[in-house]
PDB file with SEQRES, HELIX, SHEET and CRYST1 records, atoms N, CA, C and O in Angstrom:
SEQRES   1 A   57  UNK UNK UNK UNK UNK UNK UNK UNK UNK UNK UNK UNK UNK          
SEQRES   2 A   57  UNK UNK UNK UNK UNK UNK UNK UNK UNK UNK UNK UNK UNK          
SEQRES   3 A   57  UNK UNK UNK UNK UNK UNK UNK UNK UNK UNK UNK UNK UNK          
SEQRES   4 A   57  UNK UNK UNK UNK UNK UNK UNK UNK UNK UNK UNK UNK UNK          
SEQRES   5 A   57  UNK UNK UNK UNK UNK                                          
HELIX    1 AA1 UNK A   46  UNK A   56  1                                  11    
SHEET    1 AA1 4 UNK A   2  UNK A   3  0                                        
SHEET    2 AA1 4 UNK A  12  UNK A  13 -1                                        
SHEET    3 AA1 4 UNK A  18  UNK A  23 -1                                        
SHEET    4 AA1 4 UNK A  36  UNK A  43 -1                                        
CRYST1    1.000    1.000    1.000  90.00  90.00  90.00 P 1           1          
ATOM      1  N   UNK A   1      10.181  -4.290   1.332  1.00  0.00           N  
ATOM      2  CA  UNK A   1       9.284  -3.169   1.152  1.00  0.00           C  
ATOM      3  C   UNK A   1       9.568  -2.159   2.266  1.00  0.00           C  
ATOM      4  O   UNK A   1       9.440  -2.543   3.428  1.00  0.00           O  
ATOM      5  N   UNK A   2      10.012  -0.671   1.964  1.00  0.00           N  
ATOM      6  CA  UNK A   2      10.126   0.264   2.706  1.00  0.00           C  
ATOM      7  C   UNK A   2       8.944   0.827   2.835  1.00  0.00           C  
ATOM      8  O   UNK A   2       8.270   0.685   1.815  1.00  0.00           O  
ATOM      9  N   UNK A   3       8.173   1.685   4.077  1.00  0.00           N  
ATOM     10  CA  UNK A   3       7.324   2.472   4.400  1.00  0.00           C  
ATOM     11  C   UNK A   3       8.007   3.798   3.715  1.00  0.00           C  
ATOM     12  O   UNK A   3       9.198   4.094   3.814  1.00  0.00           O  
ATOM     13  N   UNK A   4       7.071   4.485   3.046  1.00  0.00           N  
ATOM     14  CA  UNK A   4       7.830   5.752   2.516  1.00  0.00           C  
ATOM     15  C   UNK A   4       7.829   6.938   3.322  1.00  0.00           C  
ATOM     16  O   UNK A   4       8.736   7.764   3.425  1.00  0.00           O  
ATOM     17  N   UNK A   5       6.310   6.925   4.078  1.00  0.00           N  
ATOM     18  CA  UNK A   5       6.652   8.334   5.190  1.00  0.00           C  
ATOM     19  C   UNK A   5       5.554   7.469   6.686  1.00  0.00           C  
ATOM     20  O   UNK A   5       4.664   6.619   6.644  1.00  0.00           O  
ATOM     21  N   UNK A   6       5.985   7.969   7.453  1.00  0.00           N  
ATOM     22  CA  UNK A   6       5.283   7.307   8.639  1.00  0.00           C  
ATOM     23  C   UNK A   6       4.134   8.565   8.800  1.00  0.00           C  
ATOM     24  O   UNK A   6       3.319   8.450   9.715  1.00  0.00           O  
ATOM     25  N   UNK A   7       4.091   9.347   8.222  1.00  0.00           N  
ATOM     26  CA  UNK A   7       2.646  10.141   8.032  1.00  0.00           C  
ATOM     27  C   UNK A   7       1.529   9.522   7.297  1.00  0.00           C  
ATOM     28  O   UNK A   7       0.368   9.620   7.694  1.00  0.00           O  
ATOM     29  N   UNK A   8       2.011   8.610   5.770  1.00  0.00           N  
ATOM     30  CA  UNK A   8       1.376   8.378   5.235  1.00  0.00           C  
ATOM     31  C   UNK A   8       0.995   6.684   5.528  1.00  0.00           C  
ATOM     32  O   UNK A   8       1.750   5.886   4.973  1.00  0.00           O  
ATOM     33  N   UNK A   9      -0.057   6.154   6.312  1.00  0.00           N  
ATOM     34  CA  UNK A   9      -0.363   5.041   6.154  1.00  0.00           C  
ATOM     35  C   UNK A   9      -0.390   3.854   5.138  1.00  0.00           C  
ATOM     36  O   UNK A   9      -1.355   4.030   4.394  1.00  0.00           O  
ATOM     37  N   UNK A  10       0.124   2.991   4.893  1.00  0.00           N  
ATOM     38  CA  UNK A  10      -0.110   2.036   3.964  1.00  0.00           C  
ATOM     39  C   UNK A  10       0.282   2.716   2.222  1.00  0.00           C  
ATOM     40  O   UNK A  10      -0.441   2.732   1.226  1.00  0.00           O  
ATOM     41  N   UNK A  11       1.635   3.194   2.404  1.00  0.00           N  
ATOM     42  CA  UNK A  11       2.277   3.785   0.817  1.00  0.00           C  
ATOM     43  C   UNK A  11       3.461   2.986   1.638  1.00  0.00           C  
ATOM     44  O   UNK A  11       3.600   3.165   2.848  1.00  0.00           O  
ATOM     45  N   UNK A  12       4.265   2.128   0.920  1.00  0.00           N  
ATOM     46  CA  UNK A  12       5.173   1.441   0.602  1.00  0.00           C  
ATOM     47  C   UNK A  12       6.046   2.128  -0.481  1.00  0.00           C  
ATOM     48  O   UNK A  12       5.575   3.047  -1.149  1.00  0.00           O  
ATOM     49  N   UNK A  13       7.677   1.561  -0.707  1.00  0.00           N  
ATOM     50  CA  UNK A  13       8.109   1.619  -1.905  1.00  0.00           C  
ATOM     51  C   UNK A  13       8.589   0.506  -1.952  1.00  0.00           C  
ATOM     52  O   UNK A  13       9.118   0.126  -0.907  1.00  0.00           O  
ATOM     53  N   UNK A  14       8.603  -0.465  -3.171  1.00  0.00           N  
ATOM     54  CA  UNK A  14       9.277  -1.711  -3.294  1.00  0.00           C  
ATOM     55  C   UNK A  14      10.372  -1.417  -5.015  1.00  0.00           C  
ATOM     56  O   UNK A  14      10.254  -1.480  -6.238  1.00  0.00           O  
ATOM     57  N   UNK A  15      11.242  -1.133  -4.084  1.00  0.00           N  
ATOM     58  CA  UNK A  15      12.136  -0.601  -5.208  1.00  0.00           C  
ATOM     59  C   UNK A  15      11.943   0.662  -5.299  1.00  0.00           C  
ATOM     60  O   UNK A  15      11.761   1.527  -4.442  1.00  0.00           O  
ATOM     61  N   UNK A  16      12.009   0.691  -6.588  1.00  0.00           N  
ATOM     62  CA  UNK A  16      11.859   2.555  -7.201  1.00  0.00           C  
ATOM     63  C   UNK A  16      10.060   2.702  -7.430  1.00  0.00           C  
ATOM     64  O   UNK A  16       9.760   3.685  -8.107  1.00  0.00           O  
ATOM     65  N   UNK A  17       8.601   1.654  -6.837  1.00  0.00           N  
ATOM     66  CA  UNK A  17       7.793   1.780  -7.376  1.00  0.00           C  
ATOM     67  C   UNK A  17       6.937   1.509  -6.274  1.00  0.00           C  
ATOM     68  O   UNK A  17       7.215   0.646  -5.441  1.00  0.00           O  
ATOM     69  N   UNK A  18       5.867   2.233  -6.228  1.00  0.00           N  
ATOM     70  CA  UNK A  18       4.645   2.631  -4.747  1.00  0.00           C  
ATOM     71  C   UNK A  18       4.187   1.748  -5.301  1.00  0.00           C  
ATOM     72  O   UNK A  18       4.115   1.439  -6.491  1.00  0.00           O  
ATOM     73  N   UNK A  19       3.549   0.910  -3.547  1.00  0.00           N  
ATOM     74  CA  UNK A  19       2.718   0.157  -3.781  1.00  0.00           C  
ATOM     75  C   UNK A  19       1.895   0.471  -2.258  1.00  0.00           C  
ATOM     76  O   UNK A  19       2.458   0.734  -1.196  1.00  0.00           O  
ATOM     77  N   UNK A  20       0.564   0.372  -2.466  1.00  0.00           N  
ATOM     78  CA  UNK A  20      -0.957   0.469  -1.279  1.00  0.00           C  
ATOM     79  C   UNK A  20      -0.756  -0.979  -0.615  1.00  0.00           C  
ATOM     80  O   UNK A  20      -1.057  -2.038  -1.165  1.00  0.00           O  
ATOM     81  N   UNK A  21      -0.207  -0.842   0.638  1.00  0.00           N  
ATOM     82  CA  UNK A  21       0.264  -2.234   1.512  1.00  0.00           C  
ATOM     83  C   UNK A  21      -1.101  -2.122   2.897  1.00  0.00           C  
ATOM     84  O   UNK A  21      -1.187  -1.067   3.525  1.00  0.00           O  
ATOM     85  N   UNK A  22      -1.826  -3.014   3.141  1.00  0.00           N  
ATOM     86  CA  UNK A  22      -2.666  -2.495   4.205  1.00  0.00           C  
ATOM     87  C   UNK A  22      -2.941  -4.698   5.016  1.00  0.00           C  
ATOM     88  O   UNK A  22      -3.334  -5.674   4.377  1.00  0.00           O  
ATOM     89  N   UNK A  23      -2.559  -4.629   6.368  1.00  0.00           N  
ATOM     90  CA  UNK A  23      -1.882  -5.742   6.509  1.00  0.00           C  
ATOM     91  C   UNK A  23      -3.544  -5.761   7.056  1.00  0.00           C  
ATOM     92  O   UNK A  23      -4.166  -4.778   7.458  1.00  0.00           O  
ATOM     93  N   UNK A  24      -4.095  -7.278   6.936  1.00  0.00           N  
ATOM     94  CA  UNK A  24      -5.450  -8.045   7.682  1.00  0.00           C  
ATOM     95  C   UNK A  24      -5.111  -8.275   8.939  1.00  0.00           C  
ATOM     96  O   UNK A  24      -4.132  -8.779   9.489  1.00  0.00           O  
ATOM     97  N   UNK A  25      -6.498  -7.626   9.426  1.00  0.00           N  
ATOM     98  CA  UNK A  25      -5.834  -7.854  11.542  1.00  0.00           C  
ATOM     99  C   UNK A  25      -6.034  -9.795  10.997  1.00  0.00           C  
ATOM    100  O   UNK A  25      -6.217 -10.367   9.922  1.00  0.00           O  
ATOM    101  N   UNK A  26      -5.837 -10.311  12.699  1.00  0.00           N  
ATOM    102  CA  UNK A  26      -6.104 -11.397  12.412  1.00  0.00           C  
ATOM    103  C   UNK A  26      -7.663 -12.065  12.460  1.00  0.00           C  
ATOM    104  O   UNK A  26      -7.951 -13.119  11.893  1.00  0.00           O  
ATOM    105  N   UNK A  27      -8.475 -11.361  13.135  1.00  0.00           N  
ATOM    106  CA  UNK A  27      -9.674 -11.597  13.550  1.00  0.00           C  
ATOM    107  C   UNK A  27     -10.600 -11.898  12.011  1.00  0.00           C  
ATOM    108  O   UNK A  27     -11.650 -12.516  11.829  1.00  0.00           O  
ATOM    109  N   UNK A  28      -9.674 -11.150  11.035  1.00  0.00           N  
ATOM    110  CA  UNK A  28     -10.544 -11.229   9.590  1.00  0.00           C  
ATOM    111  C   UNK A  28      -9.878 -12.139   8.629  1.00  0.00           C  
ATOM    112  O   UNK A  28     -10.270 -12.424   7.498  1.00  0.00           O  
ATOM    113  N   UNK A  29      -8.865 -12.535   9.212  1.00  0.00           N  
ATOM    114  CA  UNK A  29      -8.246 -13.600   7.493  1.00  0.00           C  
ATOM    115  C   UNK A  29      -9.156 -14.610   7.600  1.00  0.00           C  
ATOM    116  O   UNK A  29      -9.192 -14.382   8.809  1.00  0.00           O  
ATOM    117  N   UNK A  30      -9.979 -15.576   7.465  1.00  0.00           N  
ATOM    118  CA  UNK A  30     -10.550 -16.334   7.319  1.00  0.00           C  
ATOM    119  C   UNK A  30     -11.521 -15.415   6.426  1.00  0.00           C  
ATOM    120  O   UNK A  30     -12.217 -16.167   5.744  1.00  0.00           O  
ATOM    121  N   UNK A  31     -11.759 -14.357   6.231  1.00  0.00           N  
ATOM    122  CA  UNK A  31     -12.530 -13.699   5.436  1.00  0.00           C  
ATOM    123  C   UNK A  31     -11.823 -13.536   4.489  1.00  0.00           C  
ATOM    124  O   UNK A  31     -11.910 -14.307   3.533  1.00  0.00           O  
ATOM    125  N   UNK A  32     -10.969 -12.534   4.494  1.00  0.00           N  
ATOM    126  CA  UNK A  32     -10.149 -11.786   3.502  1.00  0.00           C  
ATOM    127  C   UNK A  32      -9.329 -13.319   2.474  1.00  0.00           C  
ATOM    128  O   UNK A  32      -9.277 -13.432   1.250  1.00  0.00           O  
ATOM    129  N   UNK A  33      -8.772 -14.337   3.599  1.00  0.00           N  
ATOM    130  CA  UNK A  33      -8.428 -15.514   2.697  1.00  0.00           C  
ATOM    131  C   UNK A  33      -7.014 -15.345   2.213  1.00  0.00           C  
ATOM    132  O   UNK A  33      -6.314 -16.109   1.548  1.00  0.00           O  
ATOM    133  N   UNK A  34      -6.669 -13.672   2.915  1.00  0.00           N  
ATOM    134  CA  UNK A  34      -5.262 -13.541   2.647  1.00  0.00           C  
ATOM    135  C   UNK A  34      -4.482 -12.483   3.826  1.00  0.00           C  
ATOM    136  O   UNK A  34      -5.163 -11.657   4.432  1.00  0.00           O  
ATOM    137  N   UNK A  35      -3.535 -12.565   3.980  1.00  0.00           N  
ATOM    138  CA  UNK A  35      -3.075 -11.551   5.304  1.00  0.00           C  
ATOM    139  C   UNK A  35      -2.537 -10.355   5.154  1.00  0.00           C  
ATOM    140  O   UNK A  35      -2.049  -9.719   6.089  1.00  0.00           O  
ATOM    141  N   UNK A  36      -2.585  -9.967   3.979  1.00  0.00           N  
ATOM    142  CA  UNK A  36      -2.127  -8.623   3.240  1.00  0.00           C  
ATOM    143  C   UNK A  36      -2.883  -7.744   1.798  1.00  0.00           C  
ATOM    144  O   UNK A  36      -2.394  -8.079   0.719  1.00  0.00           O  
ATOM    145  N   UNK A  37      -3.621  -7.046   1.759  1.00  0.00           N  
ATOM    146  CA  UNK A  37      -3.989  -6.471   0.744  1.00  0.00           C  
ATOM    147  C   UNK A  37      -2.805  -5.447  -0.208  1.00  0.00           C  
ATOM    148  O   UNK A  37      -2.449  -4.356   0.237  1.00  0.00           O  
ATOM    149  N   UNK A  38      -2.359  -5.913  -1.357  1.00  0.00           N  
ATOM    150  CA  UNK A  38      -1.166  -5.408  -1.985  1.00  0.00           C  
ATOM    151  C   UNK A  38      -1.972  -4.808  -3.394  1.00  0.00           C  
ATOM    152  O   UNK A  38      -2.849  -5.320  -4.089  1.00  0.00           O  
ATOM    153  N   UNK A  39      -1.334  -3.620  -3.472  1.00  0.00           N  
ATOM    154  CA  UNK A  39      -1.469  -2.735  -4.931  1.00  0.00           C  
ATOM    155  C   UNK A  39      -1.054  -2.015  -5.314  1.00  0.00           C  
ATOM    156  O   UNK A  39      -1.157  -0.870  -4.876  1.00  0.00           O  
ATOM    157  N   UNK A  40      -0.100  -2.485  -6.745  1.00  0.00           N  
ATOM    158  CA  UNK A  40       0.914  -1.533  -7.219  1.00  0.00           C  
ATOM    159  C   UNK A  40       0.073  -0.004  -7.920  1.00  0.00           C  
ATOM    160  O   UNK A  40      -0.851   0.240  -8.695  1.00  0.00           O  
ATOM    161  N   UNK A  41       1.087   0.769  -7.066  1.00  0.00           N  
ATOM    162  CA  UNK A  41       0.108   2.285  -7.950  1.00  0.00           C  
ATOM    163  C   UNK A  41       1.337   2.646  -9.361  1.00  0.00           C  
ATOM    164  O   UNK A  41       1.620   3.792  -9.711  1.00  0.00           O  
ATOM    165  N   UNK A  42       2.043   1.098 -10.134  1.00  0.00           N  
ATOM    166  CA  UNK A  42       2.582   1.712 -11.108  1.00  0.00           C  
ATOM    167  C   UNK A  42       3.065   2.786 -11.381  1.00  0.00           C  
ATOM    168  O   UNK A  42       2.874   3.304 -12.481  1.00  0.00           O  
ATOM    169  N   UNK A  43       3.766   3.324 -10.471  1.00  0.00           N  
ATOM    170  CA  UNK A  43       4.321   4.725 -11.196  1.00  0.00           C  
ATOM    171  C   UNK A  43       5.867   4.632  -9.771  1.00  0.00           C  
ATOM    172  O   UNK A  43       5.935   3.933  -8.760  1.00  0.00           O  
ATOM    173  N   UNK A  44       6.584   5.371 -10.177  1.00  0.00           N  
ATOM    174  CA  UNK A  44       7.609   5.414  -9.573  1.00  0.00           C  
ATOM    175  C   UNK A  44       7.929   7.407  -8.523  1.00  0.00           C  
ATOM    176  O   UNK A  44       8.543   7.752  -7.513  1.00  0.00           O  
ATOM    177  N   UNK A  45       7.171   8.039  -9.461  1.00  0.00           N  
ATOM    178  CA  UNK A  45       6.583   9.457  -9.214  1.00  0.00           C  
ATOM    179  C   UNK A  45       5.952   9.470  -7.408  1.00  0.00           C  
ATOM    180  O   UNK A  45       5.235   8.571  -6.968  1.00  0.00           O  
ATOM    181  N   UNK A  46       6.300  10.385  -6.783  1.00  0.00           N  
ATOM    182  CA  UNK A  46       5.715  10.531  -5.172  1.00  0.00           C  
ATOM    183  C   UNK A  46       4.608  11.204  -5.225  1.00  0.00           C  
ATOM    184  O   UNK A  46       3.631  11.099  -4.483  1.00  0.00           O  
ATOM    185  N   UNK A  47       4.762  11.872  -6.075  1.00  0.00           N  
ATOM    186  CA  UNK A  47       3.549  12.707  -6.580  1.00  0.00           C  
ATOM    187  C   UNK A  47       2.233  12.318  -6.843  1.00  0.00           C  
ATOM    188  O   UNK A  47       1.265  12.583  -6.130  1.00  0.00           O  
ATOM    189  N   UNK A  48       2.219  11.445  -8.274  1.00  0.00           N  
ATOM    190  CA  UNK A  48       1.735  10.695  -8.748  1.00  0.00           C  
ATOM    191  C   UNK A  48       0.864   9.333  -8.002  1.00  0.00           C  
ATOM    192  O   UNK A  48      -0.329   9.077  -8.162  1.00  0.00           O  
ATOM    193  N   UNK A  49       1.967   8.492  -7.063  1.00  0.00           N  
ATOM    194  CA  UNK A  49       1.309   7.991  -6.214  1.00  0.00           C  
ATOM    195  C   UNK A  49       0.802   8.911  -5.212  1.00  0.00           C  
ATOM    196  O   UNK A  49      -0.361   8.508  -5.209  1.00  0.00           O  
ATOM    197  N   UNK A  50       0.821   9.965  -4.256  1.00  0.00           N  
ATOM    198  CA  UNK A  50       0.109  10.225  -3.426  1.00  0.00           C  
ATOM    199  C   UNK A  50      -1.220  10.262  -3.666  1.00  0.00           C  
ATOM    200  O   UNK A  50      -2.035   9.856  -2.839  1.00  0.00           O  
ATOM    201  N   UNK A  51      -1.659  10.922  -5.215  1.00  0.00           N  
ATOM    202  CA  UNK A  51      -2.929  11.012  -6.347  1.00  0.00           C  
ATOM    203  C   UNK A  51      -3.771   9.718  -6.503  1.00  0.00           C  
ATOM    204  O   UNK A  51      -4.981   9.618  -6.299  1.00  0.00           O  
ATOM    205  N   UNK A  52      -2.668   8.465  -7.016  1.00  0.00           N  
ATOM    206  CA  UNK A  52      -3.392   6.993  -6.721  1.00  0.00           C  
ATOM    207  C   UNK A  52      -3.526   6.564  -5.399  1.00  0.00           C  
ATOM    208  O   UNK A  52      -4.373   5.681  -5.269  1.00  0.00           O  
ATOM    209  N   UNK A  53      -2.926   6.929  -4.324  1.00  0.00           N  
ATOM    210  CA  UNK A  53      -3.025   6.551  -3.120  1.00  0.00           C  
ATOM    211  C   UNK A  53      -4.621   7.100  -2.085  1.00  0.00           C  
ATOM    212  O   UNK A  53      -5.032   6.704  -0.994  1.00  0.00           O  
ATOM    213  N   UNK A  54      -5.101   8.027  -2.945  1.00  0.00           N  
ATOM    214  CA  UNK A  54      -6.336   8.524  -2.350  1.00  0.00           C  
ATOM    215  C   UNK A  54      -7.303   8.017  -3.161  1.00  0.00           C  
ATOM    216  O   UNK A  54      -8.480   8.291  -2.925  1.00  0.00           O  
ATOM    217  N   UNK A  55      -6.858   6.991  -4.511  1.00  0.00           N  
ATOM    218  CA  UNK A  55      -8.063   6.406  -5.116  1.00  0.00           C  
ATOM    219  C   UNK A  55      -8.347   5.036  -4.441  1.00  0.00           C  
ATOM    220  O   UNK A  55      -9.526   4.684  -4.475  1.00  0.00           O  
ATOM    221  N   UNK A  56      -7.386   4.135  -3.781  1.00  0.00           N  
ATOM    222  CA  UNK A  56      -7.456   3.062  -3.355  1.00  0.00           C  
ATOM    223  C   UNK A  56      -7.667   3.172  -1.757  1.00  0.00           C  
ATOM    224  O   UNK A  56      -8.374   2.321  -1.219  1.00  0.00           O  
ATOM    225  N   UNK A  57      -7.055   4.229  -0.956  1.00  0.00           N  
ATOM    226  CA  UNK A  57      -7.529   4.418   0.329  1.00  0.00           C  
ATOM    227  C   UNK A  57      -8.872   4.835   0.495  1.00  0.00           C  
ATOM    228  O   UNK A  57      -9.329   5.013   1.624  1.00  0.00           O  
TER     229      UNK A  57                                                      
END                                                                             
C-alpha cells in the first residue's frame, strides 16, 4: 500500500484503487480488536476518492 500524497492523511493506493487506511495507536487495540481500520473507496478516480475520502474521515 502506497500513501498517495503526504498532505492527505490516511488515502492509500493499493494498486490502481483508494483505500481510507487509519492505523490504531496502541493504547486502543484491545478496544478496536484490530490494529488498522481499512476502507476501500472503490473507485480508482483521485477525484472521486478525495469526495469518498471526506465521507469516511
Amino acid at each position: 500500500m502506497k500513501r498517495f500524497s503526504p498532505d492527505i492523511p490516511h488515502l492509500y493506493t493499493r494498486g490502481k484503487n483508494f483505500v481510507f487506511r487509519l492505523v490504531i495507536p496502541a493504547h486502543l487495540l484491545g478496544l478496536a480488536g484490530k490494529a488498522e481500520f481499512k476502507v476501500s473507496l472503490k473507485t480508482k478516480d483521485h477525484l472521486t476518492a478525495l469526495r469518498k475520502y471526506d465521507e469516511v474521515d
